[in-house]
TIKE-374284 format. One line per 4 residues: number of its first residue (from 1); their letters; for each residue x, z, y of C-alpha. Coordinates in steps of 0.2 Angstrom, whole numbers, padded with zeros to 4 digits. Layout:
N
NUM	a	X/Z/Y ~ ...
//
This chain:
370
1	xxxx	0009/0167/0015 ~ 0025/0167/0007 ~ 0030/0150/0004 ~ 0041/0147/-0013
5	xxxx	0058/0140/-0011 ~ 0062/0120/-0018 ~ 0075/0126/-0029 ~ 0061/0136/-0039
9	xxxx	0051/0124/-0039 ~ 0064/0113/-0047 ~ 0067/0126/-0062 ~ 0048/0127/-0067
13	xxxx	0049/0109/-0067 ~ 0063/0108/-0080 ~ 0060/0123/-0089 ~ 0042/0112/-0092
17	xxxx	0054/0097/-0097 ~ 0065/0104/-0107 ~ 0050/0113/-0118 ~ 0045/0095/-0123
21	xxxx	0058/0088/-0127 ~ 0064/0102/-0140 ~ 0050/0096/-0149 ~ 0052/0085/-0163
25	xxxx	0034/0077/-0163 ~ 0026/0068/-0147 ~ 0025/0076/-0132 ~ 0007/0086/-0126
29	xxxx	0003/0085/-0144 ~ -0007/0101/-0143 ~ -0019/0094/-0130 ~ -0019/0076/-0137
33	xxxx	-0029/0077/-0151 ~ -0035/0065/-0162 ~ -0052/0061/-0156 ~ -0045/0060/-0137
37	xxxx	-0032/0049/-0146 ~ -0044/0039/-0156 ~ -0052/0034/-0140 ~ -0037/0028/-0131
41	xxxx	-0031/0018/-0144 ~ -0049/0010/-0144 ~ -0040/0002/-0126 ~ -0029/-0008/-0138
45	xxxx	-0039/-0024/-0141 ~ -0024/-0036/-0147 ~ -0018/-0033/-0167 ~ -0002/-0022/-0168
49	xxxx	0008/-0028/-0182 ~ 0023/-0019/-0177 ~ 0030/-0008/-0193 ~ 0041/0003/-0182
53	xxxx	0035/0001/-0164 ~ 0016/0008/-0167 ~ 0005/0011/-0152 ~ 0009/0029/-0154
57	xxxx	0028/0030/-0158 ~ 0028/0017/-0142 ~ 0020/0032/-0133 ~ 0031/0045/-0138
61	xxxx	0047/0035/-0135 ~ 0042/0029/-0117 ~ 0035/0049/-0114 ~ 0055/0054/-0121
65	xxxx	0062/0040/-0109 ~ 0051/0046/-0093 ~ 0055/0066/-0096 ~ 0074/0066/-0100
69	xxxx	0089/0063/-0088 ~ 0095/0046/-0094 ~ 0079/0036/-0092 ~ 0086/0019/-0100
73	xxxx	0077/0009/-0114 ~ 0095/0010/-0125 ~ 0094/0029/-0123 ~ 0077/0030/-0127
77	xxxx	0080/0019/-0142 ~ 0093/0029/-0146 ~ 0084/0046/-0148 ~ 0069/0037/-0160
81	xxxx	0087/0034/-0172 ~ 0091/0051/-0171 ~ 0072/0057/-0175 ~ 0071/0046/-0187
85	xxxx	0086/0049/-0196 ~ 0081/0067/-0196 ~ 0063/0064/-0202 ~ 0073/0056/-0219
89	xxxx	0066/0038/-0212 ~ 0079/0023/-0211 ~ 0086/0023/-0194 ~ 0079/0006/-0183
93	xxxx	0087/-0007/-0174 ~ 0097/0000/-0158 ~ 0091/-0017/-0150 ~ 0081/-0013/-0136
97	xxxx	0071/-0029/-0136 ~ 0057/-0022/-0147 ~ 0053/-0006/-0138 ~ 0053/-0016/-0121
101	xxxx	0039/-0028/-0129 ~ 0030/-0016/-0136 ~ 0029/-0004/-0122 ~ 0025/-0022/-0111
105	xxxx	0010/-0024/-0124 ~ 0002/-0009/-0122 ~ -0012/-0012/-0111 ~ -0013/-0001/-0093
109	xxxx	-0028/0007/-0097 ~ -0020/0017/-0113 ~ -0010/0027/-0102 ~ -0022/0031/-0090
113	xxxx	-0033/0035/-0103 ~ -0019/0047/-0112 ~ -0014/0053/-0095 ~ -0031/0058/-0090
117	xxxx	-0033/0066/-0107 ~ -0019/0076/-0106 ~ -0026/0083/-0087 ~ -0044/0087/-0094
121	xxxx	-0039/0096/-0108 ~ -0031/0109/-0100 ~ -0040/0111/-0088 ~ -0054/0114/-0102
125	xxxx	-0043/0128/-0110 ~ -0041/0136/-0093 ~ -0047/0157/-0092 ~ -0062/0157/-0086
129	xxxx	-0054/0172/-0076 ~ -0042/0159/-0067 ~ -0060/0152/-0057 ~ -0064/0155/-0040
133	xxxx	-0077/0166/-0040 ~ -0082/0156/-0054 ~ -0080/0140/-0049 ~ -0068/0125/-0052
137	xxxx	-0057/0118/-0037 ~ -0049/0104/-0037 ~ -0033/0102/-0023 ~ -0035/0083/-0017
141	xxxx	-0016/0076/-0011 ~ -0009/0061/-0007 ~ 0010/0055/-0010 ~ 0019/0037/-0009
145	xxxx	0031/0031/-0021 ~ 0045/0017/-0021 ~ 0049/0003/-0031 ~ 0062/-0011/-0031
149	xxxx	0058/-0028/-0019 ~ 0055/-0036/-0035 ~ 0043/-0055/-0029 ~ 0030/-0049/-0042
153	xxxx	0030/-0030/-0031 ~ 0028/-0037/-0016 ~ 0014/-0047/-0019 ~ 0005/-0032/-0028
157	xxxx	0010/-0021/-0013 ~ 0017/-0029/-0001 ~ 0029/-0024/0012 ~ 0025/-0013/0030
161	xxxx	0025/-0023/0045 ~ 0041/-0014/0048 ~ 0050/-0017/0034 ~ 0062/-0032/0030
165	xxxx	0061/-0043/0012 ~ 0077/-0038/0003 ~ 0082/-0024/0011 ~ 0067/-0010/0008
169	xxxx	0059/-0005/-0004 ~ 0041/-0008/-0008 ~ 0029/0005/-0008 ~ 0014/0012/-0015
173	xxxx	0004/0023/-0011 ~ -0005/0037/-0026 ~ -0017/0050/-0023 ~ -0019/0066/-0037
177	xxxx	-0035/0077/-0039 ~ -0028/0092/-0047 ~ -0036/0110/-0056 ~ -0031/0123/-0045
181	xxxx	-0033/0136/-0061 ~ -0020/0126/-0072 ~ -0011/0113/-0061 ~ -0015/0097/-0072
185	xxxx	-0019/0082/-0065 ~ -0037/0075/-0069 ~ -0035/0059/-0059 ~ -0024/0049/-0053
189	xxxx	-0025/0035/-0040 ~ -0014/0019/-0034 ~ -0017/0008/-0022 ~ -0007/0000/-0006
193	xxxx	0004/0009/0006 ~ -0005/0000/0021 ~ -0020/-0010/0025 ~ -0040/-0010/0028
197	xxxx	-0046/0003/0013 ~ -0029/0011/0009 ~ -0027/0026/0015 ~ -0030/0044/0007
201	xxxx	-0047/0045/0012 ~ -0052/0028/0004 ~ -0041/0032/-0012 ~ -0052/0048/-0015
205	xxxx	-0067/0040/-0015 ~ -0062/0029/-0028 ~ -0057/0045/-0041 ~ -0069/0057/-0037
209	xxxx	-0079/0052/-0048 ~ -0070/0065/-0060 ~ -0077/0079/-0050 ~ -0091/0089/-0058
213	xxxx	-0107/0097/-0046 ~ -0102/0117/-0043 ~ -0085/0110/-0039 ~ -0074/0116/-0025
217	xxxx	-0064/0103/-0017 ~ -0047/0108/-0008 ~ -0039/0096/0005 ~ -0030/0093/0021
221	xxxx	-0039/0088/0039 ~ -0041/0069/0031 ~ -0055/0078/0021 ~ -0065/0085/0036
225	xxxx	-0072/0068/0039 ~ -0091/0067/0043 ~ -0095/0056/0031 ~ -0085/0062/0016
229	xxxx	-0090/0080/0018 ~ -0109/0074/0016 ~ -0106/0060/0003 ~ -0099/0077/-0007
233	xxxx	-0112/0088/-0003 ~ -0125/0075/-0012 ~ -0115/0076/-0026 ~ -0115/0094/-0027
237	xxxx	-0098/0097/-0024 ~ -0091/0109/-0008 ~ -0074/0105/0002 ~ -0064/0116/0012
241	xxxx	-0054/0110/0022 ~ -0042/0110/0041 ~ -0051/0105/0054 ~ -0047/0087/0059
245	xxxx	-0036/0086/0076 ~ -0048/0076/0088 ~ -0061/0090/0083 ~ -0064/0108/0094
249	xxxx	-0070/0123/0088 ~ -0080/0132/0100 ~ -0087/0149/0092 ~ -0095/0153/0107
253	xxxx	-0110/0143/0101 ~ -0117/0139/0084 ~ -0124/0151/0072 ~ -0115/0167/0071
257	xxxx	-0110/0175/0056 ~ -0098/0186/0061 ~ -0082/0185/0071 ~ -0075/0170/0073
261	xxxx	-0086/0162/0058 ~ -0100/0153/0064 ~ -0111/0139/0057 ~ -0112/0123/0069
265	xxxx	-0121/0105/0068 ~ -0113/0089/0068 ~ -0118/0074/0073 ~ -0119/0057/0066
269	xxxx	-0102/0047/0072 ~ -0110/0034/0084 ~ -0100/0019/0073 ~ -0091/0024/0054
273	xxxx	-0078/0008/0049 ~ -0079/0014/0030 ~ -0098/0009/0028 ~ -0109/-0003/0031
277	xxxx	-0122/-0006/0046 ~ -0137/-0003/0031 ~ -0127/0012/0024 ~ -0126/0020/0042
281	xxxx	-0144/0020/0045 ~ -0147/0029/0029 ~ -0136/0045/0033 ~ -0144/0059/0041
285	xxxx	-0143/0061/0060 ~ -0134/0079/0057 ~ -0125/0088/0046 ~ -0122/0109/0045
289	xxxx	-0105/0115/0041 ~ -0097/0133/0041 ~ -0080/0135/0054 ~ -0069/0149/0052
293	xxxx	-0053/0155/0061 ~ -0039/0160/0051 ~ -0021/0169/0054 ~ -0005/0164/0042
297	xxxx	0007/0176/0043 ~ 0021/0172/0036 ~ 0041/0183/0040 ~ 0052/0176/0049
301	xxxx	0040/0165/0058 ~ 0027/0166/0073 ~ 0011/0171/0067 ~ -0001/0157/0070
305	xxxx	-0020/0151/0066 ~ -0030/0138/0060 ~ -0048/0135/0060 ~ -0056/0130/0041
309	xxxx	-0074/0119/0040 ~ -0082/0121/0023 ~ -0099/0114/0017 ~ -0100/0133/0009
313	xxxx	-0112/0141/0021 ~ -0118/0156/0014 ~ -0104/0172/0018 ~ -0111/0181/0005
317	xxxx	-0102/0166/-0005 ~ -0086/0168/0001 ~ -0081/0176/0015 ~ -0070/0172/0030
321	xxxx	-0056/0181/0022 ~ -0058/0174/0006 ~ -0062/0156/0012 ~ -0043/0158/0024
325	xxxx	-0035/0164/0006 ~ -0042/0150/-0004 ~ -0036/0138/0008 ~ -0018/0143/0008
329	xxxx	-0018/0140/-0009 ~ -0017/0122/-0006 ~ -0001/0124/0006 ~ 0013/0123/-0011
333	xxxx	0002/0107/-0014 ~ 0013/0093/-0005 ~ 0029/0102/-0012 ~ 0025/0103/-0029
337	xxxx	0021/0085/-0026 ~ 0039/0081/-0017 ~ 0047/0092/-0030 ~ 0039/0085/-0045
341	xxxx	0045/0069/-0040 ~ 0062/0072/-0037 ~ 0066/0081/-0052 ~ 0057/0070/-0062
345	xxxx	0066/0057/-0055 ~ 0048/0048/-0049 ~ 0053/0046/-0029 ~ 0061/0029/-0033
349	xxxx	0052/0020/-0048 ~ 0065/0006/-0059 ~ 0050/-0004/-0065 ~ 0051/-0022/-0058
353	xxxx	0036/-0028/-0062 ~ 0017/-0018/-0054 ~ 0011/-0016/-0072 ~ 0027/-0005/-0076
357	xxxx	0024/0005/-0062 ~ 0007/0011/-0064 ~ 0013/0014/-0082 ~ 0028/0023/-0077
361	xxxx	0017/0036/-0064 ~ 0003/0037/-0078 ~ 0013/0049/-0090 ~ 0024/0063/-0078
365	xxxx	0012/0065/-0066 ~ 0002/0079/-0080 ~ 0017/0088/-0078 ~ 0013/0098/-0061
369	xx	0021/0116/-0064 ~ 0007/0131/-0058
//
């Protein structure tokens, strides 16, 4: 597999920018419609008295503020005078106290619920003909994300063991669940950078809920875990996946299927820290999954393998071929990540306050390029 250089990635992403903001009306207005809207705005529980600042010129103004190069409140203040002015309306106040509150008063849910929105929609306008062999997948990926050493940070995530007050940055960590066939995020995840519960693993089981049964779910050798390969497979949902790095594949026994594709049982960890003693004892004794070795070769580099575990056991399914060529559709995963963040300016948030932040990583976060 061929992978794509950084600096193309880069001009997807601000060729995607650059298409919203010519717009004169808000941003994603052709996926937010006004039911979806309606039902985000029911988030709102406080009166909004405010004449200029509405819920939904907040919205657009804070989506102009995020996308564009100059992310200050006095730029973004700036381009509602020119819009207005345009639109025949009397210019505002260039004062950026107002928009400050107003974004401040929109509550955190609204945003998630517009961001998630954006993500479904797409992905509901998707060709059926982009499927995999019908069905949906869903890439899994986590990422972290930096903020200033603000008091009020540190307390909601607070510094690594090895980091020193006033002089890092505090760090959170987000996890995505991602359409393959439209690369829209459906949901999106925050929580600590380190601690009992927060890693990856943990985080996904906290947003999964937006997968739907028939699913396929795309991840990294975090996802080939015993338990959350059978919590999935009760949900109807299949993963594929690396195998993890304290596991062997041994293809010399199991189930044959054909070469180097074999089915094999797992056992029941003898002790699982993510679930309690009554939990354990409920989870079957075994679980059957599919291992298959496959080969990346890629020019200029040694050709190497890699061995993929699925809960997709049939071969008539998806063969060994086709399950090694779904999987390497995840490899661009982490750097469209990296890159989104970079260009959009996201790999070092300015928000000094935790409610800001997850704000500020609701609304660019829909705009992964495919």
């Amino acid at each position: 597999m061929r992978a794509p250089s950084q600096g193309r990635l880069r001009q997807q992403v601000d060729l995607l920018r650059q298409c919203f903001l010519q717009g004169g009306g808000l941003p994603f207005a052709e996926v937010l419609p006004e039911g979806g809207l309606s039902a985000a705005m029911a988030e709102i529980k406080a009166p909004w008295n405010d004449r200029i600042y509405t819920p939904l010129v907040t919205l657009w103004t804070f989506l102009g503020q995020v996308l564009n190069a100059d992310q200050s409140c006095r730029a973004a203040v700036a381009r509602l005078i020119a819009h207005r002015v345009a639109e025949g309306l009397p210019p505002c106040s260039s004062e950026t106290g107002a928009y400050c509150q107003a974004r401040k008063r929109l509550p955190e849910r609204f945003f998630a619920a517009v961001a998630r929105l954006v993500g479904r929609n797409l992905d509901a306008q998707v060709d059926p003909r982009w499927l995999w062999k019908g069905r949906r997948v869903c890439l899994f990926d986590g990422s972290t994300v930096a903020m200033p050493d603000t008091e009020e940070n540190r307390q909601e995530y607070p510094l690594a063991y090895n980091q020193t007050p006033g002089t890092n940055f505090a760090i959170a960590r987000i996890g995505a669940i991602i359409s393959l066939s439209c690369g829209a995020i459906l949901e999106l995840g925050v929580c600590r950078y380190a601690g009992k519960g927060q890693g990856e693993v943990s985080l996904l089981r906290r947003i999964w809920d937006v997968l739907r049964p028939g699913d396929v779910l795309l991840g990294d050798r975090l996802m080939s875990g015993w338990v959350g390969m059978h919590l999935l497979k009760q949900r109807g949902v299949d993963t594929v996946s690396r195998l993890s790095a304290h596991r062997r594949a041994d293809f010399r026994r199991g189930k044959r299927l054909g070469r180097e594709d074999h089915l094999v049982v797992w056992r029941k960890p003898t002790s699982i820290r993510s679930v309690d003693r009554e939990t354990y004892n409920a989870l079957p004794e075994a679980i059957t999954v599919r291992e298959v070795r496959v080969r990346v070769e890629q020019p200029g580099f040694r050709t190497r393998s890699i061995v993929v575990v699925t809960t997709i056991l049939d071969p008539e399914r998806a063969t060994r071929e086709e399950l090694g060529s779904l999987y390497f559709a995840r490899w661009n995963n982490e750097l469209d990540l990296r890159s989104l963040k970079q260009t959009l300016q996201m790999d070092l948030l300015r928000c000094k306050t935790p409610e800001l932040v997850r704000k500020r990583r609701s609304g660019p976060t829909s705009l992964r390029p495919t």
